[in-house]
KOLLOBA-759324 format. One line per field, with one value per atom (N, C-alpha, C, O): x, y, z; atom name; residue in three letters. Coordinates in steps of 0.001 Angstrom, whole numbers. Layout:
// KOLLOBA-759324
east = [X	...]
north = [Y	...]
up = [Z	...]
at = [CA	...]
aa = [ALA	...]
END
This chain:
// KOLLOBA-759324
east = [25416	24465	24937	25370	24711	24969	23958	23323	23840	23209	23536	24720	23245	23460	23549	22520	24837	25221	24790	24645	24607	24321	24544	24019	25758	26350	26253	26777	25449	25218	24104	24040	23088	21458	21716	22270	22002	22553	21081	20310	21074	19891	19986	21091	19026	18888	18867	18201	19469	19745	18070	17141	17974	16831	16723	15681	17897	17668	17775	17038	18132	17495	16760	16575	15918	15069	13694	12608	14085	12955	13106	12269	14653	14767	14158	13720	14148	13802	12429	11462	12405	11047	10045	10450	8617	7827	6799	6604	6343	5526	3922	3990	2922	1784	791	-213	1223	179	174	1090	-949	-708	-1908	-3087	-1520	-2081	-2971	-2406	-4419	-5343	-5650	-6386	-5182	-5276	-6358	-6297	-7349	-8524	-9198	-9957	-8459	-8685	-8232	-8886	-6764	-5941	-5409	-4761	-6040	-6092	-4536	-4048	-3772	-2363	-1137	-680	-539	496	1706	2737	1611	2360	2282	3195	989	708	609	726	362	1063	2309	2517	3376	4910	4511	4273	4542	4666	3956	4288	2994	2226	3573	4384	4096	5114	6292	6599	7008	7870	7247	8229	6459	5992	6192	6673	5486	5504	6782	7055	7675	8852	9420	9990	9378	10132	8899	9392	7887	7018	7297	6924	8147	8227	7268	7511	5453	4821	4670	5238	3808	3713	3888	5000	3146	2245	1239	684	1562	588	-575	-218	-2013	-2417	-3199	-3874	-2928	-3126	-4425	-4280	-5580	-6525	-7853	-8018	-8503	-8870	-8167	-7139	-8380	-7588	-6609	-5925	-5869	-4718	-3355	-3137	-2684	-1412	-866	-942	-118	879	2354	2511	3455	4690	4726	3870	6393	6996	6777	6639	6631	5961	6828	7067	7382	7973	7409	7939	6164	5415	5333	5043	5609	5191	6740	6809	7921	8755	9669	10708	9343	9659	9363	10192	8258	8028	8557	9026	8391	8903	10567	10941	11276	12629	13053	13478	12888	13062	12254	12431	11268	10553	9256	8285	9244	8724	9277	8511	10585	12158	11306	10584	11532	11747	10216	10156	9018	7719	7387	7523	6883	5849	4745	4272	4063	2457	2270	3157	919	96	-1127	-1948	-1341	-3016	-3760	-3302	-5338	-6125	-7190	-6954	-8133	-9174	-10302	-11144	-10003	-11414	-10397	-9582	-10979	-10781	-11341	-10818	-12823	-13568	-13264	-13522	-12539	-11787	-10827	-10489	-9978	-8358	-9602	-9754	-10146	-10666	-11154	-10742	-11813	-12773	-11598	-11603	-10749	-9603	-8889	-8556	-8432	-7604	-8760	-8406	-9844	-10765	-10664	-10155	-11160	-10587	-9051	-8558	-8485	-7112	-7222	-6298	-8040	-8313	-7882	-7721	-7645	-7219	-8361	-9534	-7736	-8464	-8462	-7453	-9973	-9938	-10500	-11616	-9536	-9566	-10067	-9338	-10561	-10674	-10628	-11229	-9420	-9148	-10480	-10320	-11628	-12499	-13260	-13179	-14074	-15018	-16251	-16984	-16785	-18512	-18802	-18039	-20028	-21047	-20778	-21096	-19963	-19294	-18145	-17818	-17118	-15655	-15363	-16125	-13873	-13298	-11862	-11133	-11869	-11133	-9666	-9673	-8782	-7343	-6890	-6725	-6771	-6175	-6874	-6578	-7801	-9132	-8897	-9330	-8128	-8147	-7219	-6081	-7777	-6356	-6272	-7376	-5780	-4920	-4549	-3619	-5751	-5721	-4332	-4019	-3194	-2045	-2277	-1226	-3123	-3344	-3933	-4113	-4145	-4402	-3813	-3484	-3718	-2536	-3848	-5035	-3385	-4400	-3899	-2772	-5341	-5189	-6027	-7085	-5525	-5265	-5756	-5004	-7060	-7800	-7757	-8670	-7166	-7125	-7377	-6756	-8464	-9279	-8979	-7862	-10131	-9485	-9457	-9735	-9042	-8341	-9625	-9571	-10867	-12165	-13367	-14316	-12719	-14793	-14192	-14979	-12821	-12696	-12603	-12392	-12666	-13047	-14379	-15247	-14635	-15789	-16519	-16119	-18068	-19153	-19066	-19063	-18917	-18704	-18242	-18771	-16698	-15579	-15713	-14964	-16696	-16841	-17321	-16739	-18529	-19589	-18797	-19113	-17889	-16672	-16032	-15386	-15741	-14538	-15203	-16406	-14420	-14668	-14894	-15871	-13900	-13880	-13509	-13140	-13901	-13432	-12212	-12090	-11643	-10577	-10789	-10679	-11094	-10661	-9489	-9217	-8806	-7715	-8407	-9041	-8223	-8989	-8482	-7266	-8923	-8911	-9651	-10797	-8912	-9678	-9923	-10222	-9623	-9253	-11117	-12260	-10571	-11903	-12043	-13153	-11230	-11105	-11400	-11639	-11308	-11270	-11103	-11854	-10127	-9274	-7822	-7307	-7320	-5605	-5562	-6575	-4457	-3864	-3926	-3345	-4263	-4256	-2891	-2790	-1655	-504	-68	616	-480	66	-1318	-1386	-2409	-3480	-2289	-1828	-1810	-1329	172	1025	110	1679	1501	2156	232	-240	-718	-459	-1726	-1697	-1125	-1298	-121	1308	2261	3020	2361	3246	2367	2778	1000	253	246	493	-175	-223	1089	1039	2128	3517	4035	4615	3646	4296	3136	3440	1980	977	1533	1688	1972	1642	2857	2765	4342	5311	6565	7783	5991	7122	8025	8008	8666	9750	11292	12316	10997	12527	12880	14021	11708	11589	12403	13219	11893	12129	13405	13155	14477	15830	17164	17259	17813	19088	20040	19827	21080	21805	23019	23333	23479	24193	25161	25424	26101	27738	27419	26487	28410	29155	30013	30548]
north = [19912	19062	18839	19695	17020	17151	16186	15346	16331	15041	13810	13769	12782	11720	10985	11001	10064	9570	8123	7745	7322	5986	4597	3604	5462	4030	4576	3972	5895	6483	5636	5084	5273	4812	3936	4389	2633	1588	552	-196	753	179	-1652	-2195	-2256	-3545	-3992	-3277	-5042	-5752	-6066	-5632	-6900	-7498	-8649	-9079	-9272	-10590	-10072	-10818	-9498	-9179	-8454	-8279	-7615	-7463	-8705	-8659	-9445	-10793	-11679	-12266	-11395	-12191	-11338	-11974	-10155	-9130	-9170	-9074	-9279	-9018	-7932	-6771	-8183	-7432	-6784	-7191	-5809	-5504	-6420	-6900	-6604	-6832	-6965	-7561	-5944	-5263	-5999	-6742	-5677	-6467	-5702	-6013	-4650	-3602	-4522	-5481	-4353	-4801	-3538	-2623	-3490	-2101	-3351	-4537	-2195	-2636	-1497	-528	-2221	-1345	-311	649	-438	877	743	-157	2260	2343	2584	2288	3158	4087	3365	3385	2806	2389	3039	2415	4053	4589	4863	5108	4731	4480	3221	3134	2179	575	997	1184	1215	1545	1880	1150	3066	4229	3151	3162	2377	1311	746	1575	-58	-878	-1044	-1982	858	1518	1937	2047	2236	2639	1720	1911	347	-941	-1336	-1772	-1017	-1583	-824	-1480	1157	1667	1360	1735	924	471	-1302	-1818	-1889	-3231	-4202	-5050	-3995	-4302	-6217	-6696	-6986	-8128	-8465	-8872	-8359	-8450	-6793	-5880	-7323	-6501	-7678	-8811	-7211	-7965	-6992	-5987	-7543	-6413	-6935	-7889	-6542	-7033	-6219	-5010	-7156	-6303	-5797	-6434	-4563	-3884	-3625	-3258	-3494	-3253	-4329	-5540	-3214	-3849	-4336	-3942	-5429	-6513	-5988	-5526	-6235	-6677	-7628	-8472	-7971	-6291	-5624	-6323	-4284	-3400	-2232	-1692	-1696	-570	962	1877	595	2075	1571	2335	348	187	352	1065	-148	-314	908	771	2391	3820	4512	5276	4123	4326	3388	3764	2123	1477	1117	775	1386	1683	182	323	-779	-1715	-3151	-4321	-1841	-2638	-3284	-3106	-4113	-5366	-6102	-6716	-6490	-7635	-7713	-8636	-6726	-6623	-7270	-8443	-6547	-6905	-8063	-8203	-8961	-9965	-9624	-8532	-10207	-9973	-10902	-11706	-11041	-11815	-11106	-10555	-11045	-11085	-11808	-12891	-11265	-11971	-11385	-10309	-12095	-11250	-10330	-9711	-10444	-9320	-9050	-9729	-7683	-7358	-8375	-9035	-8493	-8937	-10498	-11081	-10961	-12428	-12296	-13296	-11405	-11220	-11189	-12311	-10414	-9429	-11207	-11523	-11929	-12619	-13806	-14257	-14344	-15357	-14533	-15235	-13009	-12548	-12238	-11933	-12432	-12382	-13687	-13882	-14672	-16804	-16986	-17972	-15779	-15654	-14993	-15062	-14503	-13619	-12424	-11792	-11939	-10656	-9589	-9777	-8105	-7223	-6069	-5407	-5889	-5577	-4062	-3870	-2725	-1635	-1045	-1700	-515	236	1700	2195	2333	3682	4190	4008	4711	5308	6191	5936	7410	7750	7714	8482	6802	6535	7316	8044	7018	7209	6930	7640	5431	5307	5270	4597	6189	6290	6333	6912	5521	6454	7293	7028	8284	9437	8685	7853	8921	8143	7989	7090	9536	9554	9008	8971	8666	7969	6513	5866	5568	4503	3642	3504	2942	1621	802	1000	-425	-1489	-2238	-2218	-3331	-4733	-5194	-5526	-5173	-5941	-7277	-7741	-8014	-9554	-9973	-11151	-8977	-9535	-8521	-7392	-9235	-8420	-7436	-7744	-6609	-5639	-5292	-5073	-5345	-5380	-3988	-3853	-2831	-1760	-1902	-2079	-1884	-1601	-249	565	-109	1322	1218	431	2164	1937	2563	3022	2618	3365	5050	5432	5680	6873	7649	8725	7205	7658	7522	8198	5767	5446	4800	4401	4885	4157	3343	2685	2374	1259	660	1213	-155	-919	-960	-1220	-515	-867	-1853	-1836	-3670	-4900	-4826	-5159	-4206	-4317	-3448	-3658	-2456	-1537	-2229	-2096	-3178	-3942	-5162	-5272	-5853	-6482	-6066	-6883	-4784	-4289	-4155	-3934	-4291	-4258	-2813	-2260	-2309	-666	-276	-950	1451	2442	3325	3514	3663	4673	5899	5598	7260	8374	9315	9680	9672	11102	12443	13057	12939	14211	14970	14881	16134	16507	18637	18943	19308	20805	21714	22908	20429	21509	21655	21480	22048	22298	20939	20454	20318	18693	17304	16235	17648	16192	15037	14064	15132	13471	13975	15075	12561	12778	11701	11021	11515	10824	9155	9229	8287	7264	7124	7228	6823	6604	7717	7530	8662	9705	9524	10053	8605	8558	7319	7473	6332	5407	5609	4820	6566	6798	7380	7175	8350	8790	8038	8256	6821	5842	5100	4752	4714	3828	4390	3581	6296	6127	6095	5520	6783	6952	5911	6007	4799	3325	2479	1474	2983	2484	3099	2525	4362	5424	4699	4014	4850	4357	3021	2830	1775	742	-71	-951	331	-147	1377	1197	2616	3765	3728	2779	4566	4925	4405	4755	3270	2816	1759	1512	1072	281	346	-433	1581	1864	2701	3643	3023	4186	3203	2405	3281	1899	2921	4003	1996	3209	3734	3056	4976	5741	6396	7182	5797	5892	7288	7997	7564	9116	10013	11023]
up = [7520	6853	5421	4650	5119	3757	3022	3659	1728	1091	1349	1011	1731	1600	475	-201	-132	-1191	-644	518	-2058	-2052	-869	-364	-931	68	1644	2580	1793	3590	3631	4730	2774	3077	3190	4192	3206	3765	2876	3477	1791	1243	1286	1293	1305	1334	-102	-850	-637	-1593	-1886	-1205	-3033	-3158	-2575	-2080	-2602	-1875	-354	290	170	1749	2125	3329	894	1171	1118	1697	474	396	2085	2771	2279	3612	4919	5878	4921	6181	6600	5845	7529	8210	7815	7889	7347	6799	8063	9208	7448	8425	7936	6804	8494	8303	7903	8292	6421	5879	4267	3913	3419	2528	1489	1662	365	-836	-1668	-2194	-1883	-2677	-3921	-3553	-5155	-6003	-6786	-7109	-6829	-6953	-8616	-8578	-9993	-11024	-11446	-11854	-11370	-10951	-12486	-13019	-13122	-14691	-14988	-16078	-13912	-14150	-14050	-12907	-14787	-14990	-14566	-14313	-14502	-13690	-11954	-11166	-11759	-10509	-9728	-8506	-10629	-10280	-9866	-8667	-10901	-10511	-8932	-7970	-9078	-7694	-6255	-5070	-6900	-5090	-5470	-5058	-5938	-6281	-5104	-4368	-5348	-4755	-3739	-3004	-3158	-1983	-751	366	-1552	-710	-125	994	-1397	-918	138	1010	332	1198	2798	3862	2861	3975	4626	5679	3405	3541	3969	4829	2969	2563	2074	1092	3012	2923	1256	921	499	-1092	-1388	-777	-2856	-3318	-3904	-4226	-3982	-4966	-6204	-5979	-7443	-8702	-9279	-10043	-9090	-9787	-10862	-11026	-11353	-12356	-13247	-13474	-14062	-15062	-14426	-15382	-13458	-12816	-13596	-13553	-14244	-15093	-14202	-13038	-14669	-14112	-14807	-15938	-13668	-14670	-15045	-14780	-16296	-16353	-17252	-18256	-17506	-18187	-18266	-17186	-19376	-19191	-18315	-17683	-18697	-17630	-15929	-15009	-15806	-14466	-13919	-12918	-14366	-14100	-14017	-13371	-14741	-15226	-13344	-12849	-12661	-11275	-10121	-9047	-10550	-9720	-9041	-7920	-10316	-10563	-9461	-8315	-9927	-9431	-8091	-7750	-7767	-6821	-7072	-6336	-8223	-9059	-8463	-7720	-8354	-7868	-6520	-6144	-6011	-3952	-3737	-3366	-3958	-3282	-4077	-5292	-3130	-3178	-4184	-3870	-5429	-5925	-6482	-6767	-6814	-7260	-8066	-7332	-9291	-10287	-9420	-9057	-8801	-8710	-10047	-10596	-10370	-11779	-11297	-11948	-9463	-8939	-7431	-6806	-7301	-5494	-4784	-3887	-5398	-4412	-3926	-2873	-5271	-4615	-4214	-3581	-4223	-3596	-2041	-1557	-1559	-387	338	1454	-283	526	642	1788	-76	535	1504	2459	1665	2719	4376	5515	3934	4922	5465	6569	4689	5060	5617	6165	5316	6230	7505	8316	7690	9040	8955	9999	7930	7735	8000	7680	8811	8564	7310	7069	6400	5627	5693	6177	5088	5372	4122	3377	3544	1951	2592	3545	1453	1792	1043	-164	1297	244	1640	2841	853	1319	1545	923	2503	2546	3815	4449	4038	4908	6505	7459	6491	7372	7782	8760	6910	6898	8302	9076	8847	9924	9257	8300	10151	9396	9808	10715	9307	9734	11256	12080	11149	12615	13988	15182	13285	14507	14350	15303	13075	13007	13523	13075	14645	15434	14806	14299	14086	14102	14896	15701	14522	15600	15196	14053	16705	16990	16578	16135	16540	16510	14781	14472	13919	12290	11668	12030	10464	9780	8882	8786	8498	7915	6299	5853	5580	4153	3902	4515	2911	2114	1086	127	899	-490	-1463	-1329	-2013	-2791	-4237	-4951	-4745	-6114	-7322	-7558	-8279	-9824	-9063	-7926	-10145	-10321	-10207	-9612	-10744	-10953	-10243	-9845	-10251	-9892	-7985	-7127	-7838	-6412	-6263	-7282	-4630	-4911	-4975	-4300	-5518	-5976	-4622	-3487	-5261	-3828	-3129	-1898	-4441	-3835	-2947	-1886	-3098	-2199	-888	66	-862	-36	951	2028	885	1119	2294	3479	1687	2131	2720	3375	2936	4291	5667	5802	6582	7732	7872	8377	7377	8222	6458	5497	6725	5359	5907	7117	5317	6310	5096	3908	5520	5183	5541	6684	4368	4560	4864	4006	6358	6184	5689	5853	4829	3808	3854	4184	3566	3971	2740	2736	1148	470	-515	-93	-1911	-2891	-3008	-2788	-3276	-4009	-3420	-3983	-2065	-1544	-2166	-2092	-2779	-3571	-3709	-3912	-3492	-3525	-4810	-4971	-5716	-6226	-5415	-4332	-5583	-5175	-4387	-3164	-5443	-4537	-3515	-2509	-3865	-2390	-1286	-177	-1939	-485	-130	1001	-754	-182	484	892	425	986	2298	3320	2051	3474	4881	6064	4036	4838	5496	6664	4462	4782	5820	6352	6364	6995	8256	9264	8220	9203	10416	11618	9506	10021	10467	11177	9996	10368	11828	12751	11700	13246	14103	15079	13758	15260	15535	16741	14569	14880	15303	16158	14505	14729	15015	15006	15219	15132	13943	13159	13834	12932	13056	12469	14223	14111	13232	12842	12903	11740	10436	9943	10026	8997	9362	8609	9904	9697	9811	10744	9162	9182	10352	10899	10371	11028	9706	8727	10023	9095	9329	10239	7838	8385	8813	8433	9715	10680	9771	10228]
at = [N	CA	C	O	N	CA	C	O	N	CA	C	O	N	CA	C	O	N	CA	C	O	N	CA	C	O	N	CA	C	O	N	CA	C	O	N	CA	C	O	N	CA	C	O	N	CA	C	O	N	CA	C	O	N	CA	C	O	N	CA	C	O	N	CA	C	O	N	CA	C	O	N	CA	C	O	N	CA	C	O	N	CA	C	O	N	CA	C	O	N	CA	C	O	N	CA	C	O	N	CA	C	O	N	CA	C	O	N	CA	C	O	N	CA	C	O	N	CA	C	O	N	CA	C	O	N	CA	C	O	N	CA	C	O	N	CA	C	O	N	CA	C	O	N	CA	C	O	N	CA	C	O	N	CA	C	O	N	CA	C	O	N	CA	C	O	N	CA	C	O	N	CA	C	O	N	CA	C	O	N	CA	C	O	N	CA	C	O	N	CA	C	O	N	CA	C	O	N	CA	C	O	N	CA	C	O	N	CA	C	O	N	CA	C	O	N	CA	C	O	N	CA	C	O	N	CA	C	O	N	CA	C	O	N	CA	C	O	N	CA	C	O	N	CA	C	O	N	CA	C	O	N	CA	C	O	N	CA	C	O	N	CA	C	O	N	CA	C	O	N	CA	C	O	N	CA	C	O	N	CA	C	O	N	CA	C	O	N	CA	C	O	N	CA	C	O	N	CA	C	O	N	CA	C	O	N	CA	C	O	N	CA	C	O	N	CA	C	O	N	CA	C	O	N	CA	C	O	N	CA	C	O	N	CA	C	O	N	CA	C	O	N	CA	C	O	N	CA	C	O	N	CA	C	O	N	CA	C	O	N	CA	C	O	N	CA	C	O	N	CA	C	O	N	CA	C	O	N	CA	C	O	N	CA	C	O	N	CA	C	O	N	CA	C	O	N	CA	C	O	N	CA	C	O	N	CA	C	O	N	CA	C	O	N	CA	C	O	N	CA	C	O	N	CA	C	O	N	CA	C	O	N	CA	C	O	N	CA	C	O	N	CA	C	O	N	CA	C	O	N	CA	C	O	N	CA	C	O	N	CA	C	O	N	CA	C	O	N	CA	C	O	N	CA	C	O	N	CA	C	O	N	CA	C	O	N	CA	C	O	N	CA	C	O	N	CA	C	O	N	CA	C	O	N	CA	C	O	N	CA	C	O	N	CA	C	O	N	CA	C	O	N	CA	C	O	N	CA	C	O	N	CA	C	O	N	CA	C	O	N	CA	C	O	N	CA	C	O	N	CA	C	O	N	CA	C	O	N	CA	C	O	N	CA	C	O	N	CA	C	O	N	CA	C	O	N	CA	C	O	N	CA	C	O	N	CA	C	O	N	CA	C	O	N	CA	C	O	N	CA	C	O	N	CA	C	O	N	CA	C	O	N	CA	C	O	N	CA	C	O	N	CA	C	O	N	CA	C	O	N	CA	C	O	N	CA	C	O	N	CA	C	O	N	CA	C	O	N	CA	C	O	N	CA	C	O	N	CA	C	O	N	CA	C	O	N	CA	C	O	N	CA	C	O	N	CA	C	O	N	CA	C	O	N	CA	C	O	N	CA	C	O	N	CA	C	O	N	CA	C	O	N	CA	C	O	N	CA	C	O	N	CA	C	O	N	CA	C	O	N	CA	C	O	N	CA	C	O	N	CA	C	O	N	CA	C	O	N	CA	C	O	N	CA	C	O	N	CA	C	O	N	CA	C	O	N	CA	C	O	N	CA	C	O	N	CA	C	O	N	CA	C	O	N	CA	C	O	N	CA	C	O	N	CA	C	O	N	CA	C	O	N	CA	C	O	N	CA	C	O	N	CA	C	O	N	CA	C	O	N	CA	C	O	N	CA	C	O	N	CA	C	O	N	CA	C	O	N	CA	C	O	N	CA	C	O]
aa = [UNK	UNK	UNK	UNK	UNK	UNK	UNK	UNK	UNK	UNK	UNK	UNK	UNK	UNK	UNK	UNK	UNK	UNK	UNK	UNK	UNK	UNK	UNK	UNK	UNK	UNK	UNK	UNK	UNK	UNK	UNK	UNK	UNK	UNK	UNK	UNK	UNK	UNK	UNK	UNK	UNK	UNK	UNK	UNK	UNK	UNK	UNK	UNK	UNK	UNK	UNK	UNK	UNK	UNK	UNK	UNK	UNK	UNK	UNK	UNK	UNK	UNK	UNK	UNK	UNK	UNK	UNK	UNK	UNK	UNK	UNK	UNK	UNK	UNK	UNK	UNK	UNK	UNK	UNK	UNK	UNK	UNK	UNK	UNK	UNK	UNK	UNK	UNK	UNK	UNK	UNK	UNK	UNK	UNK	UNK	UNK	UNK	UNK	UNK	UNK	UNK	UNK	UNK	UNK	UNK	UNK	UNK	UNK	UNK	UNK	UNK	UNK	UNK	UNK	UNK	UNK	UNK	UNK	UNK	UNK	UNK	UNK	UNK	UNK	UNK	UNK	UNK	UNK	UNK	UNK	UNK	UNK	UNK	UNK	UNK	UNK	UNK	UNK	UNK	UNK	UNK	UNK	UNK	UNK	UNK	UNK	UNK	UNK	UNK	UNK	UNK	UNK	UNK	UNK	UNK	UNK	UNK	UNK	UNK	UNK	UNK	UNK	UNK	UNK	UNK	UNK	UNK	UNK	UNK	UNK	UNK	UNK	UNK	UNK	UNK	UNK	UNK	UNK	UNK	UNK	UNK	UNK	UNK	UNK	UNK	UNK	UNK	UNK	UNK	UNK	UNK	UNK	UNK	UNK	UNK	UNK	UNK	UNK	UNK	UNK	UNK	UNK	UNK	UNK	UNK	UNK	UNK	UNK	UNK	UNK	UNK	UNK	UNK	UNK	UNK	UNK	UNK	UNK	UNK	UNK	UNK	UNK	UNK	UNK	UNK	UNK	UNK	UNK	UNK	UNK	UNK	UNK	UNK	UNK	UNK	UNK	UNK	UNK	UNK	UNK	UNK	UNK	UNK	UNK	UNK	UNK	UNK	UNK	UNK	UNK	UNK	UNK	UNK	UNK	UNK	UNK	UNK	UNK	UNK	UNK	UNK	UNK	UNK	UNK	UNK	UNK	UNK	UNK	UNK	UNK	UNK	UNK	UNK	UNK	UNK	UNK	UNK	UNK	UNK	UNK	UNK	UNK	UNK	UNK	UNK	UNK	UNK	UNK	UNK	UNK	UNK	UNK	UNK	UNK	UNK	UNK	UNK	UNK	UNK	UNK	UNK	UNK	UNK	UNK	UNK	UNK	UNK	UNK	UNK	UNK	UNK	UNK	UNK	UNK	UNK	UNK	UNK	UNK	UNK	UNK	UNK	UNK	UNK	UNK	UNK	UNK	UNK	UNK	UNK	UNK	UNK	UNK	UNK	UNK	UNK	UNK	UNK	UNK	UNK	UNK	UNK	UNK	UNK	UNK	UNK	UNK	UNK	UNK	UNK	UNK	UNK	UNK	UNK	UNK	UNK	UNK	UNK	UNK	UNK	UNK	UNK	UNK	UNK	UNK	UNK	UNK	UNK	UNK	UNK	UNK	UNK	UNK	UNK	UNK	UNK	UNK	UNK	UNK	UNK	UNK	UNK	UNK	UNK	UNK	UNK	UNK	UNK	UNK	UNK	UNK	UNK	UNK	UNK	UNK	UNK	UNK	UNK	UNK	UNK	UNK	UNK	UNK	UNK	UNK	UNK	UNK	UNK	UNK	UNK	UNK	UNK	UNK	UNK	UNK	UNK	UNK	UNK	UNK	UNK	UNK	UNK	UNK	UNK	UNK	UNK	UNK	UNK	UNK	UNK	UNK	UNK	UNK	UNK	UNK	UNK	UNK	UNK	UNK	UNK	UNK	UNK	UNK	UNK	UNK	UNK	UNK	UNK	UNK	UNK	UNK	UNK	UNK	UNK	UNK	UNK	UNK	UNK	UNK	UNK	UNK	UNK	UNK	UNK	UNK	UNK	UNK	UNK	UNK	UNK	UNK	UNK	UNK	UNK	UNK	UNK	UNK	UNK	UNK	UNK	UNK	UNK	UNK	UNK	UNK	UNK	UNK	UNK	UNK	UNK	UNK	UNK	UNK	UNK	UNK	UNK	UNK	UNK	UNK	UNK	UNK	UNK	UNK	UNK	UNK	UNK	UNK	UNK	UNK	UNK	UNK	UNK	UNK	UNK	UNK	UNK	UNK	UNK	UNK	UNK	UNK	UNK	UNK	UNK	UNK	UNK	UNK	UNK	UNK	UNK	UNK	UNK	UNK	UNK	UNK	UNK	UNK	UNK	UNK	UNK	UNK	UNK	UNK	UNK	UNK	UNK	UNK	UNK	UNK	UNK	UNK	UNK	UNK	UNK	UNK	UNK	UNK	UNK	UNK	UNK	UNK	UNK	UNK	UNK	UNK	UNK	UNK	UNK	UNK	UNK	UNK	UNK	UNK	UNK	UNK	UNK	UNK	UNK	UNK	UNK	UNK	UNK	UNK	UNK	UNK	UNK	UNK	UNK	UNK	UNK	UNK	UNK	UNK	UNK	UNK	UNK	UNK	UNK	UNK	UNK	UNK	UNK	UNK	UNK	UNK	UNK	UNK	UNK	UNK	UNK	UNK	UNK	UNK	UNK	UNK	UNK	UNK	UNK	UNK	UNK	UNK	UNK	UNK	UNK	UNK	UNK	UNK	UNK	UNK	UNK	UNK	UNK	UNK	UNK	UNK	UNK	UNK	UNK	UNK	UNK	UNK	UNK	UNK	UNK	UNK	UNK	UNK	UNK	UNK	UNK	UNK	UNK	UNK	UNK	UNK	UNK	UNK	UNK	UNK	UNK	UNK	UNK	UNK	UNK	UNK	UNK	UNK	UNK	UNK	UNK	UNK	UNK	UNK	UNK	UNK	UNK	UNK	UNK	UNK	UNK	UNK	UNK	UNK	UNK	UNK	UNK	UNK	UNK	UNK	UNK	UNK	UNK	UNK	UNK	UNK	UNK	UNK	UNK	UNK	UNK	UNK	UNK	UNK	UNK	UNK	UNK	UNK	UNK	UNK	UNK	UNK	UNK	UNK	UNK	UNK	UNK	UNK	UNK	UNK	UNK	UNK	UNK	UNK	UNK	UNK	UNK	UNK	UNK	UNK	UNK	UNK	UNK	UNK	UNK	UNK	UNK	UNK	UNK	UNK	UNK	UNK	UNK	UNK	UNK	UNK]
END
């Protein structure tokens, strides 16, 4: 066994990564105070190959030196757009037929591993501030809530590691892991 050096990962350019086939899905950060955690959805999206992000509300835009310190380039690769509310990013991707998911905890959460993914609409990823979540509006607006189950004192993750959790959760049920593995020099 060894580390793998640069040129074993067989990484995609930016321009093919703009040309490659995306998966389905498409990140609504809904007041996301952390600039460094913009970065990190940024980079996440890109290793999930993530339709769009959309950044709304107080949610920093690039380019930005704090967003760009996490993202380490994947501003270039993903698709985004500023909308000035979730709740208008949420209700045009609904007029798209999109299904709308908010990672939060309510009353009527489904817990992850319980959650399918309609094959036939592409599904949108609401994830909120650091504090207050996502917005009731927006809560109000989703079809479904999805929860991370969770065993500890805290029950809260860091936003981008709930979104990373999600992201692979939803990738193995929906498209497996061959998606995502290039093949690698011998």
């Amino acid at each position: 066994m060894r580390k793998l050096k640069t040129e074993d990962i067989n990484r995609l350019s930016v321009e093919d990564f703009k040309k490659a086939a995306k998966n389905p899905l498409v990140l609504v950060l809904d007041n996301i105070r952390s600039l460094h955690n913009v970065g990190s959805f940024f980079r996440t999206a890109d290793a999930f190959r993530v339709e769009r992000i959309f950044l709304c509300g107080i949610t920093a835009v690039p380019p930005h030196r704090e967003i760009h310190k996490t993202a380490l380039g994947a501003t270039d690769s993903v698709d985004w757009e500023y909308v000035e509310t979730a709740e208008a990013a949420v209700n045009r991707l609904k007029k798209e037929g999109c299904l709308i998911a908010a990672v939060e905890q309510t009353d009527k959460s489904i817990l992850l591993n319980d959650f399918h993914v309609p094959v036939d609409r592409n599904l949108v990823l609401v994830f909120g501030n650091e504090v207050q979540g996502v917005s009731e509006n927006v809560v109000a607006l989703a079809d479904a809530c999805v929860e991370i189950p969770q065993g500890g004192t805290k029950h809260s993750l860091n936003v981008t590691v709930s979104a990373g959790i999600v992201l692979w959760d939803i990738s193995l049920k929906t498209w497996g892991i061959d998606w995502a593995l290039p093949q690698r020099h011998q």
